[in-house]
TIZATI-621987 format. One record per residue (C-alpha): residue number from 1; residue in one letter; x, y, z. Coordinates in Angstrom, 1 decimal. Layout:
<pts>
<pt><margu>NUM</margu><lumdo>A</lumdo><xx>X</xx><yy>Y</yy><zz>Z</zz></pt>
...
</pts>
This chain:
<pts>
<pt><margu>1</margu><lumdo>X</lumdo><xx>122.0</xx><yy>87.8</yy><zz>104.4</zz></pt>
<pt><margu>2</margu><lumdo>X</lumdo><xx>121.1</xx><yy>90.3</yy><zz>107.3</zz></pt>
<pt><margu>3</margu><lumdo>X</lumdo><xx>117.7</xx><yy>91.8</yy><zz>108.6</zz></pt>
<pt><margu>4</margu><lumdo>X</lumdo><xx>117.8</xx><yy>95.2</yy><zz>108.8</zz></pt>
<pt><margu>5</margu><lumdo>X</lumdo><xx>115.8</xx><yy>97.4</yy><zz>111.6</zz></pt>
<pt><margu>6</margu><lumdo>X</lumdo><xx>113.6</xx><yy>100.1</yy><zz>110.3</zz></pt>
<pt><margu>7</margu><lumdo>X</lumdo><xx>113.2</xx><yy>103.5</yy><zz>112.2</zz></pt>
<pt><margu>8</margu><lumdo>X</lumdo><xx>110.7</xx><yy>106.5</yy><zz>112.0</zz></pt>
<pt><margu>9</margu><lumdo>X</lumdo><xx>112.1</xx><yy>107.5</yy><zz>108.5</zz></pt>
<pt><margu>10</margu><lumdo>X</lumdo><xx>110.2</xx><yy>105.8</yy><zz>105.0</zz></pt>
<pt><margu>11</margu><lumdo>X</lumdo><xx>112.6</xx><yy>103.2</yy><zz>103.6</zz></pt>
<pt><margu>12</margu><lumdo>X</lumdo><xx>113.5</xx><yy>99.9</yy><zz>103.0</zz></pt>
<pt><margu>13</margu><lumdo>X</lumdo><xx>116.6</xx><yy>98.0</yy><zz>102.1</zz></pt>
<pt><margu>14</margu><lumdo>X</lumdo><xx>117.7</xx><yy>96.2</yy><zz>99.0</zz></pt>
<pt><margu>15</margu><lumdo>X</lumdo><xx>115.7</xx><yy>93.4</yy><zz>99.5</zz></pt>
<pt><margu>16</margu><lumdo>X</lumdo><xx>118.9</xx><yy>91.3</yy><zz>97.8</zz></pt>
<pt><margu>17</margu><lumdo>X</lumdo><xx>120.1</xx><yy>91.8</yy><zz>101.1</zz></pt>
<pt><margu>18</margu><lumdo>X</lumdo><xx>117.5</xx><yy>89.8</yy><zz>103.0</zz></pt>
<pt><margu>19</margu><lumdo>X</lumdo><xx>117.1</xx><yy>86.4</yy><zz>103.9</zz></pt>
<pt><margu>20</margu><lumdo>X</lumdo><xx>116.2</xx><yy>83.3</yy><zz>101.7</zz></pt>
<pt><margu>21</margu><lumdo>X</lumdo><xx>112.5</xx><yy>82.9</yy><zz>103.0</zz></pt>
<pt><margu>22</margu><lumdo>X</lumdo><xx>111.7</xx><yy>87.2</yy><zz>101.9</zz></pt>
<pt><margu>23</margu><lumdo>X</lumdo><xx>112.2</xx><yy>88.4</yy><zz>105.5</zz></pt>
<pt><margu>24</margu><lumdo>X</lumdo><xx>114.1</xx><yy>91.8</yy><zz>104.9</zz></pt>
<pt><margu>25</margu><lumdo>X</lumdo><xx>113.3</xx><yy>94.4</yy><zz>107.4</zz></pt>
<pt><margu>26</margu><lumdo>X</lumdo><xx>111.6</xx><yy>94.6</yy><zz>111.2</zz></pt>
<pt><margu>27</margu><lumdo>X</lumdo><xx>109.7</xx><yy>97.7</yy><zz>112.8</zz></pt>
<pt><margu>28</margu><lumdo>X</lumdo><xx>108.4</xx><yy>101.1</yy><zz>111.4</zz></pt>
<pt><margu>29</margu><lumdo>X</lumdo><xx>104.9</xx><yy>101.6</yy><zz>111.5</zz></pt>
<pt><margu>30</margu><lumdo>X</lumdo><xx>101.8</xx><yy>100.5</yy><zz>109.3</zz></pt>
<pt><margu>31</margu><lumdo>X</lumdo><xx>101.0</xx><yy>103.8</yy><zz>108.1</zz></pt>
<pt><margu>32</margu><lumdo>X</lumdo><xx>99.3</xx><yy>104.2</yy><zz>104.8</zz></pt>
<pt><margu>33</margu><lumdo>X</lumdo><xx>102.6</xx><yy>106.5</yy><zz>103.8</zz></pt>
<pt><margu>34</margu><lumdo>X</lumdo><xx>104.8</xx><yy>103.1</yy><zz>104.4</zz></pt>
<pt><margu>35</margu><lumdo>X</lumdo><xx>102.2</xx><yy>100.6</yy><zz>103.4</zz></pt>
<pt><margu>36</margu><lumdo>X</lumdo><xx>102.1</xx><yy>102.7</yy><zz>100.1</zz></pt>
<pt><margu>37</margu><lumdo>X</lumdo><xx>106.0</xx><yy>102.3</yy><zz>99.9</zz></pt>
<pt><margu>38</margu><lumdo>X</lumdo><xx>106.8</xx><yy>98.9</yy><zz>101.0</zz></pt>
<pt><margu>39</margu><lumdo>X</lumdo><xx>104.3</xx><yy>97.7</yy><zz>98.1</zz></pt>
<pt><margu>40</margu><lumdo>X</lumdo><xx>105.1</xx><yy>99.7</yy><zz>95.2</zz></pt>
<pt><margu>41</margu><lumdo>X</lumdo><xx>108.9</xx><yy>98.0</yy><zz>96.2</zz></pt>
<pt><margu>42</margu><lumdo>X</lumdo><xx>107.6</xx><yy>94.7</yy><zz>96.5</zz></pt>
<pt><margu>43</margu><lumdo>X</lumdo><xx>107.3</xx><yy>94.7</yy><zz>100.3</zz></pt>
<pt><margu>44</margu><lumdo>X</lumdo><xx>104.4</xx><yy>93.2</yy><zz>102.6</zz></pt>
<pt><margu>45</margu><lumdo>X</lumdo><xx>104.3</xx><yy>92.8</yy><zz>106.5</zz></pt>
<pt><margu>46</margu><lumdo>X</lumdo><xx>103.5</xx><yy>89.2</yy><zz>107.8</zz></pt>
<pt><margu>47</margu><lumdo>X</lumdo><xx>104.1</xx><yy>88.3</yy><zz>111.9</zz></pt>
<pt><margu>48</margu><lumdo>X</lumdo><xx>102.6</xx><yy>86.8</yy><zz>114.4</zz></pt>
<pt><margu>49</margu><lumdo>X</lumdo><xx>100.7</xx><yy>89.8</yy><zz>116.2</zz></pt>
<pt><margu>50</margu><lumdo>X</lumdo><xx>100.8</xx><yy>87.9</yy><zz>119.2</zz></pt>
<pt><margu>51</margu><lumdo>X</lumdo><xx>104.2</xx><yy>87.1</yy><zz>119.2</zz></pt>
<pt><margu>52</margu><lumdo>X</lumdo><xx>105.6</xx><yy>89.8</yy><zz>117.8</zz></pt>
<pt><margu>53</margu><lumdo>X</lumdo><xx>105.3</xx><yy>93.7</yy><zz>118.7</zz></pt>
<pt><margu>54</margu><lumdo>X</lumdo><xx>106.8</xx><yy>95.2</yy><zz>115.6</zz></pt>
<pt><margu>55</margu><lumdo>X</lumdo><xx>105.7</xx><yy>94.0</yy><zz>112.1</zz></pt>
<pt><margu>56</margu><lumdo>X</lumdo><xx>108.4</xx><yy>91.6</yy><zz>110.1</zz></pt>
<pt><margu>57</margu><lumdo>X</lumdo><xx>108.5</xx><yy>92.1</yy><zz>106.1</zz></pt>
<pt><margu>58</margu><lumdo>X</lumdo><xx>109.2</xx><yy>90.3</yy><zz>103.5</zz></pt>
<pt><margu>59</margu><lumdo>X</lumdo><xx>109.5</xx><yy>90.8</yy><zz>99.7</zz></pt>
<pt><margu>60</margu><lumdo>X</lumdo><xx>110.5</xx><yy>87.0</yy><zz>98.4</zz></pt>
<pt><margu>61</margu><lumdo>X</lumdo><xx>112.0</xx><yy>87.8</yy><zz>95.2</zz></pt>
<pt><margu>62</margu><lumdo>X</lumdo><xx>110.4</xx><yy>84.5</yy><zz>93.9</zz></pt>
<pt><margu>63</margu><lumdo>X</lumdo><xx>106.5</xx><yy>85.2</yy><zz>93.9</zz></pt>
<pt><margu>64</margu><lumdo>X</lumdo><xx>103.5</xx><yy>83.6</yy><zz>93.0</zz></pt>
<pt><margu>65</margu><lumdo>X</lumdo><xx>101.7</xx><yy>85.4</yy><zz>90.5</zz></pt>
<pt><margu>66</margu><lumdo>X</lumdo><xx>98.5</xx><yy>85.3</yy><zz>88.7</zz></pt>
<pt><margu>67</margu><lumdo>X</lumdo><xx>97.8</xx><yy>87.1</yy><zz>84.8</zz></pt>
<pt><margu>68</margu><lumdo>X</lumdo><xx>94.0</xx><yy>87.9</yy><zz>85.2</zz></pt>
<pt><margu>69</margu><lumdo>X</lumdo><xx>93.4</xx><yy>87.0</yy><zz>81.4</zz></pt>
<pt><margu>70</margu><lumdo>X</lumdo><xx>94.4</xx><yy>83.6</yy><zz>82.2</zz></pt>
<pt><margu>71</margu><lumdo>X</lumdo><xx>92.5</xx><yy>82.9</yy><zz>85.5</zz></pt>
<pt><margu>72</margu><lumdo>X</lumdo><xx>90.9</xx><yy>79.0</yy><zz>84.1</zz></pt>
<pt><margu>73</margu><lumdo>X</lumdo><xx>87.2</xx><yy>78.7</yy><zz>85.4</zz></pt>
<pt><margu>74</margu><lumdo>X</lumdo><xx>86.5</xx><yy>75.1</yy><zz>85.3</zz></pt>
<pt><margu>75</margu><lumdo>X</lumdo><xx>83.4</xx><yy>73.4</yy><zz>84.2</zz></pt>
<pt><margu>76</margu><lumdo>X</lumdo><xx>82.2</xx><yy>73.0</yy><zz>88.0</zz></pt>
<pt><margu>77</margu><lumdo>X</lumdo><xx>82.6</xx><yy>76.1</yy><zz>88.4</zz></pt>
<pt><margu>78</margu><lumdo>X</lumdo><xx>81.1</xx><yy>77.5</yy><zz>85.4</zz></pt>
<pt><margu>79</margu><lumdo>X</lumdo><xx>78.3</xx><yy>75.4</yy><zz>86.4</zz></pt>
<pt><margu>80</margu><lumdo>X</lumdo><xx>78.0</xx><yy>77.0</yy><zz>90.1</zz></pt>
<pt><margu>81</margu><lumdo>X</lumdo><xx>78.1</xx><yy>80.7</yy><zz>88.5</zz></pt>
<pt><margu>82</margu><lumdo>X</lumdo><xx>75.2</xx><yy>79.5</yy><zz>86.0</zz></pt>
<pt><margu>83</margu><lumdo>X</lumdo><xx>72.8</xx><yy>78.4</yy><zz>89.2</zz></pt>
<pt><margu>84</margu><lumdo>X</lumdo><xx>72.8</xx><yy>82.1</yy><zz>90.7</zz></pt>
<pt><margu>85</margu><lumdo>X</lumdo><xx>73.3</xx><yy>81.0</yy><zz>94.5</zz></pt>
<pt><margu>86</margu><lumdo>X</lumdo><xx>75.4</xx><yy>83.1</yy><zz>94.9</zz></pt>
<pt><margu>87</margu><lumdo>X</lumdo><xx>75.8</xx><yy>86.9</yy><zz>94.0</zz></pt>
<pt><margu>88</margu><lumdo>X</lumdo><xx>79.3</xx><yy>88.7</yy><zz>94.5</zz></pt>
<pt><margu>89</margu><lumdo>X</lumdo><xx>80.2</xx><yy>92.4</yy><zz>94.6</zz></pt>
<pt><margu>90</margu><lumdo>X</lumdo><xx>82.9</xx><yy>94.8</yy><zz>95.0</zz></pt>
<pt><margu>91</margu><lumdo>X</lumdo><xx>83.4</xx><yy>97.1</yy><zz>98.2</zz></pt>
<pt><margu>92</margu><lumdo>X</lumdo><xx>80.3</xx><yy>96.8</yy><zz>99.6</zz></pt>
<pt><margu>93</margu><lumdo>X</lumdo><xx>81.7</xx><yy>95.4</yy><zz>102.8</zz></pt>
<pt><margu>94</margu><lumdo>X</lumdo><xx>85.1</xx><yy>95.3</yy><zz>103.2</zz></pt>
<pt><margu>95</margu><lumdo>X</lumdo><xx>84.9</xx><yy>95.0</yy><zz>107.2</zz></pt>
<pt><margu>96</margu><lumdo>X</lumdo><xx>83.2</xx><yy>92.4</yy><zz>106.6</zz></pt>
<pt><margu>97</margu><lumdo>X</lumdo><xx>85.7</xx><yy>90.1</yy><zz>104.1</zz></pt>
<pt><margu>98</margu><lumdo>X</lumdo><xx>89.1</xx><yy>91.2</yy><zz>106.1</zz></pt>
<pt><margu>99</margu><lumdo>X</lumdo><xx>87.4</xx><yy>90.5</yy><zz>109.8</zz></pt>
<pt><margu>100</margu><lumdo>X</lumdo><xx>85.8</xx><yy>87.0</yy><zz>107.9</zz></pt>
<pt><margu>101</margu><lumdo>X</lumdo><xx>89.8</xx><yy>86.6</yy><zz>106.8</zz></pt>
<pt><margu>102</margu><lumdo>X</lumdo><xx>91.1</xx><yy>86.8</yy><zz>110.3</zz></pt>
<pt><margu>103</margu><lumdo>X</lumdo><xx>88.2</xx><yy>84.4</yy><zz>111.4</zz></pt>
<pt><margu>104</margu><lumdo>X</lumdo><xx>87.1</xx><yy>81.9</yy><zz>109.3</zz></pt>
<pt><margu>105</margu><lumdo>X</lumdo><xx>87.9</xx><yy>78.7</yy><zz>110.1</zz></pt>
<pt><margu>106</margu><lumdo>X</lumdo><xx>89.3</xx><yy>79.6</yy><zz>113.4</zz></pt>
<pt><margu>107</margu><lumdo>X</lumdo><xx>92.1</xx><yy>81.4</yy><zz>112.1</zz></pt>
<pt><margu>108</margu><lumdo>X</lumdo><xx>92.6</xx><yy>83.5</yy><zz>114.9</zz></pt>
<pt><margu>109</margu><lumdo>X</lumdo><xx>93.0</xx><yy>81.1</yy><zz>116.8</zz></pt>
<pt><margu>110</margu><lumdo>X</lumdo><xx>96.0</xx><yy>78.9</yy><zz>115.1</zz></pt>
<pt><margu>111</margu><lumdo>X</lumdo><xx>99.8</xx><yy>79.9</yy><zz>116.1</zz></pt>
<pt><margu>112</margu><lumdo>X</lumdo><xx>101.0</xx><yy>82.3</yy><zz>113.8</zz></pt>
<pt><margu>113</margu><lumdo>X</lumdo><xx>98.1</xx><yy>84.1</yy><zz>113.5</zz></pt>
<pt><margu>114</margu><lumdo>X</lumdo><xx>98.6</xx><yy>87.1</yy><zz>111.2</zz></pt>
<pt><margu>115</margu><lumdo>X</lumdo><xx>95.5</xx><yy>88.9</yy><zz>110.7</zz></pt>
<pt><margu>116</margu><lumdo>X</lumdo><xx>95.4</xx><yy>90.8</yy><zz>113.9</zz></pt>
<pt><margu>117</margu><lumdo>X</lumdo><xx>93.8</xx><yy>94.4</yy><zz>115.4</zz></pt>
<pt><margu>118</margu><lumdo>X</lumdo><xx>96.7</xx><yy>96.2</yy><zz>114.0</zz></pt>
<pt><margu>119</margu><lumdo>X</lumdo><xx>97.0</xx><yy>95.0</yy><zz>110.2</zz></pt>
<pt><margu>120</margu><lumdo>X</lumdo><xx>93.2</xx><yy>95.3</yy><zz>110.1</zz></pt>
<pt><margu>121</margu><lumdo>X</lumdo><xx>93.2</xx><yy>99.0</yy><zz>111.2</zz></pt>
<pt><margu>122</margu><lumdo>X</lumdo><xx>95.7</xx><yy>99.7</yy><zz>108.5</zz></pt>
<pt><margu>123</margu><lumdo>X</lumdo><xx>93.8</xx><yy>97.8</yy><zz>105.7</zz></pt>
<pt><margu>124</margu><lumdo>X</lumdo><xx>90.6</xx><yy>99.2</yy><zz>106.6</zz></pt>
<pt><margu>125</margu><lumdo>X</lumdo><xx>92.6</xx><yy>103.1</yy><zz>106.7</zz></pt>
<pt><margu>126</margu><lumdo>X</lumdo><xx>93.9</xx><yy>102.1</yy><zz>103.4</zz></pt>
<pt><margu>127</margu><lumdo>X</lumdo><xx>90.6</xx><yy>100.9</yy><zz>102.0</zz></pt>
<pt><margu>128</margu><lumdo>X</lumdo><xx>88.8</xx><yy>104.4</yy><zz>103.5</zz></pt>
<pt><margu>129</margu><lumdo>X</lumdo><xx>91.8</xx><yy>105.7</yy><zz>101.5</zz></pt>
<pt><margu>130</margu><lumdo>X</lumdo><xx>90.9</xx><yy>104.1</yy><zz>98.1</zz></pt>
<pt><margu>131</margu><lumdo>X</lumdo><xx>93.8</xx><yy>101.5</yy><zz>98.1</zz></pt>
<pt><margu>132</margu><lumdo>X</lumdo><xx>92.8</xx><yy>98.7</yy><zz>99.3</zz></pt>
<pt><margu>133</margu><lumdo>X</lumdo><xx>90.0</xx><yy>96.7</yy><zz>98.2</zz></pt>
<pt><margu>134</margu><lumdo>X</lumdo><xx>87.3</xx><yy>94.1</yy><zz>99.0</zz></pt>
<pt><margu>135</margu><lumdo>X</lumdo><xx>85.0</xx><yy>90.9</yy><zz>96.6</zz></pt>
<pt><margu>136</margu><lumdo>X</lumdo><xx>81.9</xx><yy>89.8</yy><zz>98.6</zz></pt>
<pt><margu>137</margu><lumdo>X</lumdo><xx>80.4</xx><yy>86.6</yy><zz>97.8</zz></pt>
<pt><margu>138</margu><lumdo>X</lumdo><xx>76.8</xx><yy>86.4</yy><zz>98.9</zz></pt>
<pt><margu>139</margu><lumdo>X</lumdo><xx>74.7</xx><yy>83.6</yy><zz>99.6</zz></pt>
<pt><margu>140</margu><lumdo>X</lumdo><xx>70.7</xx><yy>84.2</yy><zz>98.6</zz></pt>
<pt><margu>141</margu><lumdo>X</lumdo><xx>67.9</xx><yy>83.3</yy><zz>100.3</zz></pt>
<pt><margu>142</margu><lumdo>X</lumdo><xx>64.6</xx><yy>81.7</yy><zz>98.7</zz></pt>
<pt><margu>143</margu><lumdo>X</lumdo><xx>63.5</xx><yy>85.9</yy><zz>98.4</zz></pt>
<pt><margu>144</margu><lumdo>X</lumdo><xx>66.7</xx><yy>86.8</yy><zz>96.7</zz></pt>
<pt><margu>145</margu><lumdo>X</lumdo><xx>68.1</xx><yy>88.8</yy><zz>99.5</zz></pt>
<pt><margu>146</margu><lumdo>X</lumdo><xx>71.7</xx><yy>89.1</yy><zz>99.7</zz></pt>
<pt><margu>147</margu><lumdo>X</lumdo><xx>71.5</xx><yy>87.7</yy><zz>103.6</zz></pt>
<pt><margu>148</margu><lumdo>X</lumdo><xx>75.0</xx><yy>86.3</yy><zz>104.2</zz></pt>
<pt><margu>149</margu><lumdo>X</lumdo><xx>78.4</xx><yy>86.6</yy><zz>103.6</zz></pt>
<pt><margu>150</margu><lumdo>X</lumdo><xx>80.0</xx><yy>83.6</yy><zz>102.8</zz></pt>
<pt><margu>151</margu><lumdo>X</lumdo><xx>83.6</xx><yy>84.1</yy><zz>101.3</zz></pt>
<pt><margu>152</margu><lumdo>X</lumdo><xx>85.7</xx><yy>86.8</yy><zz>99.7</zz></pt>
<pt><margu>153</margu><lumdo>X</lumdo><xx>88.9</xx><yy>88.0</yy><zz>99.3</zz></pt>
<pt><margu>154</margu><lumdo>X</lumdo><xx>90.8</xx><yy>91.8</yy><zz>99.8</zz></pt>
<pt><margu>155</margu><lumdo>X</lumdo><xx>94.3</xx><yy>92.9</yy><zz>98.6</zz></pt>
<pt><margu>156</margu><lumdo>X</lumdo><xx>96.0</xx><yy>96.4</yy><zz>97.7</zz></pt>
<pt><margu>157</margu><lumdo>X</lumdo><xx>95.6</xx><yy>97.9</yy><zz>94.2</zz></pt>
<pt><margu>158</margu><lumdo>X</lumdo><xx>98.2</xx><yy>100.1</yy><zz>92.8</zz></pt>
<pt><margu>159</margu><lumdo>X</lumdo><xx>97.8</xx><yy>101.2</yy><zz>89.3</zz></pt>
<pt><margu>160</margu><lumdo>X</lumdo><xx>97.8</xx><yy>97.5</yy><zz>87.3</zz></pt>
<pt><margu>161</margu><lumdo>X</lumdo><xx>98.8</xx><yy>95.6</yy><zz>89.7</zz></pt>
<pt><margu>162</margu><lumdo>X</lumdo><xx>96.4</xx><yy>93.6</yy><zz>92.6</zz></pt>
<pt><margu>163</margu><lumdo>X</lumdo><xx>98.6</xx><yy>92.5</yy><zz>95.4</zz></pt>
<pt><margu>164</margu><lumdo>X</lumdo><xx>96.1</xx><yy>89.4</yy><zz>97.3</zz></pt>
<pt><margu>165</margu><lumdo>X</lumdo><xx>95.9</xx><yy>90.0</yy><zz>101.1</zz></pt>
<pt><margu>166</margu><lumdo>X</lumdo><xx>93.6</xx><yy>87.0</yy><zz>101.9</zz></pt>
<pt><margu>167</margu><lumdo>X</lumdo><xx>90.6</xx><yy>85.0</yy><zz>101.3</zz></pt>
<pt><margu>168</margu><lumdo>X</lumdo><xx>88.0</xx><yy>83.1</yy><zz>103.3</zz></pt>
<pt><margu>169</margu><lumdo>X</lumdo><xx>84.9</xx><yy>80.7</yy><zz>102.6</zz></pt>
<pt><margu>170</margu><lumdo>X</lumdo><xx>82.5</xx><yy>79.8</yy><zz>104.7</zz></pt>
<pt><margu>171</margu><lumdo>X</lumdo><xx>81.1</xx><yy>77.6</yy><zz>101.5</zz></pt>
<pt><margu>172</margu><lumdo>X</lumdo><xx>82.9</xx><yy>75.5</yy><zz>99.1</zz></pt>
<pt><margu>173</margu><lumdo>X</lumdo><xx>84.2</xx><yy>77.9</yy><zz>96.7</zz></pt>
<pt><margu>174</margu><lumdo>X</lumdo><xx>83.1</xx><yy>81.0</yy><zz>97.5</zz></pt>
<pt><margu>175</margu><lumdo>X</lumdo><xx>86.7</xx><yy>82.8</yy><zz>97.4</zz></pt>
<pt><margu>176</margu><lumdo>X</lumdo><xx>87.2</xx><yy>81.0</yy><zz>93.9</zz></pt>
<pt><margu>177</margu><lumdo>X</lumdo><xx>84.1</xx><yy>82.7</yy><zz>92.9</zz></pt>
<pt><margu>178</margu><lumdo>X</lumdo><xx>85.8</xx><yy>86.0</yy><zz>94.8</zz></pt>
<pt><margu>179</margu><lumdo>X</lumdo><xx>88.8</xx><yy>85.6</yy><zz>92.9</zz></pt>
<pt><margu>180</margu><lumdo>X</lumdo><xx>87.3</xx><yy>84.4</yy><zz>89.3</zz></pt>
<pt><margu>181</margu><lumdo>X</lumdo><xx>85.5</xx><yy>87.7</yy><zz>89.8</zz></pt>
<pt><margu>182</margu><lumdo>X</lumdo><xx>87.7</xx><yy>90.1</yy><zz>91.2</zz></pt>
<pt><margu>183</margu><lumdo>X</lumdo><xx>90.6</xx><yy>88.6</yy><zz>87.9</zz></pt>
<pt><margu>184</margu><lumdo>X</lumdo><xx>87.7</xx><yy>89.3</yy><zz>85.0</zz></pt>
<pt><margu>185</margu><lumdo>X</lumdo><xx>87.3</xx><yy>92.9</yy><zz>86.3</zz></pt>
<pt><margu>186</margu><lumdo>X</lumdo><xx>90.1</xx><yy>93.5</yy><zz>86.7</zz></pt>
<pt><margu>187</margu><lumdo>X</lumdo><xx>91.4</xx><yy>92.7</yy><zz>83.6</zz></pt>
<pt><margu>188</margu><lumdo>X</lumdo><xx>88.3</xx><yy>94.6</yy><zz>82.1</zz></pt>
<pt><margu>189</margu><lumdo>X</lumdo><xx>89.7</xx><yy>97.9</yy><zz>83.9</zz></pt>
<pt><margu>190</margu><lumdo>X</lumdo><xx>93.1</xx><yy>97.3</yy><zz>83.0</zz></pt>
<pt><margu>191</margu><lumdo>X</lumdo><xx>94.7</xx><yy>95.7</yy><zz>85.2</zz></pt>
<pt><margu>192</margu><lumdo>X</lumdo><xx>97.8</xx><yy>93.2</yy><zz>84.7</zz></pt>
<pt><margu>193</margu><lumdo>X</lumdo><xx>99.1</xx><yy>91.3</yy><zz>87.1</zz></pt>
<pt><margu>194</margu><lumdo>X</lumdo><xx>97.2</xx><yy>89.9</yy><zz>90.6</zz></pt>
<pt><margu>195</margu><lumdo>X</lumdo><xx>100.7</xx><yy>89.1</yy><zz>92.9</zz></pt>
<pt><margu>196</margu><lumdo>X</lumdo><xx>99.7</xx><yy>86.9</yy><zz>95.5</zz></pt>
<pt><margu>197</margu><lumdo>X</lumdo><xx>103.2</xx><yy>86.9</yy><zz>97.0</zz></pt>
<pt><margu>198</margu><lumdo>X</lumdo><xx>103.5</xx><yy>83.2</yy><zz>97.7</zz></pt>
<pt><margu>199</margu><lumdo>X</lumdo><xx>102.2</xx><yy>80.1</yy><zz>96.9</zz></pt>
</pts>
C-alpha cells in the first residue's frame, strides 16, 4: 500500500495501490481540469484545510451508493412535503448551500474541518462551469416568500452519475427533503446512480 505524490501533470495512480481507508494520492491542484479527472476515476479530495497545505484523495473502492429510483420517502416525510413549509429548488443559490455546508452547526469550527476557502473556490468554479450543482430548501413565511434557507445539499454531476459533496439543515429534515428531491429529478433526467462515497 503506498501514497503516491502528485505533480503539475493530470493523473492519478491505480487506486489498488492506495491505502485501506481510500487515501491514494497527495498534492496537485483543485483545478476544474483535475477535479474533472479525479471524478470520472472515482477520486475526491478530503483534508483538513488547516492542517494540511496540499489536498489528500481518496477513492475507497467500497462506496456508499444510492439508486435514485429507490430513494424510500417515509410516511413523516410524505407528510412534511404535503404541508408546503417548505419549498426547494435547484441552482438558485449554490453559494449559499456549500458556505451553509462548511457552517452549519459549527462545522468550521470542529478539527478536521474539510470545507474550507480553497475546496469552496473550486466547487463554486465548477458550479459557474456547469458541473457542479446545488438543492435549496426554503422555509416560507406567513406571505409565501421564500425568506430563508434552511438546508440543502451540492455534489458533482457527470453524465448519470451524482457524486454528493455535502448537506446541511438548519431544520429537521431539510437535507432529506434536498436529497428526496434532488434523487426524483434526477432519476426523471436520467440519471443512475447518486455516489455519496462513504457512509
Amino acid at each position: 500500500m503506498a501514497v503516491y505524490q502528485l505533480d503539475d501533470n493530470l493523473w492519478f495512480p491505480d487506486p489498488h495501490l492506495g491505502e485501506e481507508d481510500g487515501l491514494v494520492a497527495v498534492g496537485g491542484d483543485l483545478s476544474v481540469d483535475r477535479l474533472l479527472l479525479a471524478y470520472s476515476n472515482g477520486f475526491f479530495p478530503w483534508y483538513s484545510y488547516r492542517d494540511q497545505e496540499e489536498p489528500l484523495w481518496f477513492c475507497p473502492l467500497q462506496r456508499f451508493v444510492i439508486f435514485p429510483d429507490e430513494v424510500h420517502v417515509s410516511h413523516s416525510m410524505r407528510q412534511l412535503m404535503r404541508q408546503g413549509r417548505y419549498h426547494v429548488t435547484f441552482n438558485q443559490d449554490f453559494d449559499g448551500v456549500i458556505r451553509g455546508c462548511a457552517t452549519a452547526q459549527n462545522r468550521d469550527g470542529e478539527e478536521g474541518a474539510w470545507l474550507g476557502p480553497h475546496i469552496i473556490e473550486a466547487y463554486t468554479e465548477l458550479h459557474r462551469q456547469g458541473f457542479a450543482a446545488s438543492v435549496e430548501v426554503w422555509e416560507k413565511t406567513a406571505d409565501n416568500d421564500m425568506a430563508r434557507l434552511v438546508g440543502g445539499l451540492y455534489g458533482v454531476q457527470l453524465g448519470r452519475v451524482f457524486f454528493g459533496e455535502s448537506m446541511f439543515s438548519l431544520v429537521p429534515s431539510a437535507s432529506k427533503l434536498a436529497l428526496i428531491h434532488m434523487a426524483q429529478t434526477f432519476h426523471q433526467l436520467g440519471g443512475t446512480l447518486i455516489d455519496c462515497q462513504l457512509e
